[in-house]
C-alpha positions as CSV (number, residue, x, y, z in Angstrom):
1,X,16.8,-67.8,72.8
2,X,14.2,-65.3,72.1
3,X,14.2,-61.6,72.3
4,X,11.4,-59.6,73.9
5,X,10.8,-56.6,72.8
6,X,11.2,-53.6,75.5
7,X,9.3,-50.2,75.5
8,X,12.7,-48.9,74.8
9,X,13.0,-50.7,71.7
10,X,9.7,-49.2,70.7
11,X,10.4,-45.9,71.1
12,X,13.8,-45.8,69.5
13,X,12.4,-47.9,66.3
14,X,9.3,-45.1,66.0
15,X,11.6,-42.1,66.0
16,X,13.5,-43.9,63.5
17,X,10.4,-43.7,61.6
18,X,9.7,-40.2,62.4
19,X,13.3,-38.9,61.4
20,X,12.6,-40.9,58.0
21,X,9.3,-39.4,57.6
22,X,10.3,-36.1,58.4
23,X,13.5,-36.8,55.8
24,X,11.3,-37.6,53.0
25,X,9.1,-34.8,53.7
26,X,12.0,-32.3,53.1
27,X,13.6,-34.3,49.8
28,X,10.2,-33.7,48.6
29,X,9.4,-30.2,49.2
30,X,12.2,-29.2,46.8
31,X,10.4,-30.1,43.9
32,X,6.7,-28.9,45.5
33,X,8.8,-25.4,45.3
34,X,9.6,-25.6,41.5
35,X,6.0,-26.7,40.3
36,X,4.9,-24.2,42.5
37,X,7.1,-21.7,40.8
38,X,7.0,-23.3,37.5
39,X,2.7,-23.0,37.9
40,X,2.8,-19.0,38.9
41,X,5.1,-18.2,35.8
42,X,2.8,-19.8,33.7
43,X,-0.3,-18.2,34.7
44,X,-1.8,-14.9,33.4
45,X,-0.2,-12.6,36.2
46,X,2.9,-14.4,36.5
47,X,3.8,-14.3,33.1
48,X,3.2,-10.7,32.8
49,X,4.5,-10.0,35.8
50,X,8.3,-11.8,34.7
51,X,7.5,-10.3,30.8
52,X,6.7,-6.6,31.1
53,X,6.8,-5.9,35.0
54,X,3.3,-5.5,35.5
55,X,0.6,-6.8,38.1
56,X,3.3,-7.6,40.5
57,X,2.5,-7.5,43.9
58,X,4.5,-5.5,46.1
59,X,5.3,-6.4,49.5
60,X,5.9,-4.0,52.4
61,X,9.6,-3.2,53.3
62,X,11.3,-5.2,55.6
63,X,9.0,-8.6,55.4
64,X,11.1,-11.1,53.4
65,X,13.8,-10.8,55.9
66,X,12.2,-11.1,58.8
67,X,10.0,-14.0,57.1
68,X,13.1,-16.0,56.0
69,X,14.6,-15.5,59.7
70,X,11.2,-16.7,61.1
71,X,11.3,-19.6,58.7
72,X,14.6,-20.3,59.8
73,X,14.1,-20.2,63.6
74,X,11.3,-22.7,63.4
75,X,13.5,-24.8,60.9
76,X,16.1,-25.3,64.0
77,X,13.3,-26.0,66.5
């Protein structure tokens, strides 16, 4: 006996794909972090910005914390 395959079937089988897809995506943004890292600290203004604490951009007061909770929010969603 043969099984057909049902819309339901498909559905279920291509958000299994997406939750992998979306899986991989995270595992592999750890690592696009570090190089990303790793390339500022080697450039010009990134090394002497870690070195001697000059060049370094200064951000207003207040916006990494309401960035990370932004970040966050859209993380859950």
């Amino acid at each position: 006996m043969s099984r057909t395959e049902t819309p339901v079937d498909k559905s279920v089988l291509q958000d299994r794909a997406r939750q992998q897809s979306a899986g991989f995506a995270l595992i592999l943004l750890i690592p696009t972090v570090l190089v990303c890292g790793l390339l500022y600290i080697a450039s010009d203004y990134g090394g002497r910005c870690i070195t001697y604490g000059e060049g370094c951009s200064q951000g207003k007061r207040g916006c990494l914390p309401s960035h990370v909770l932004i970040s966050a929010v859209l993380w859950v969603a």
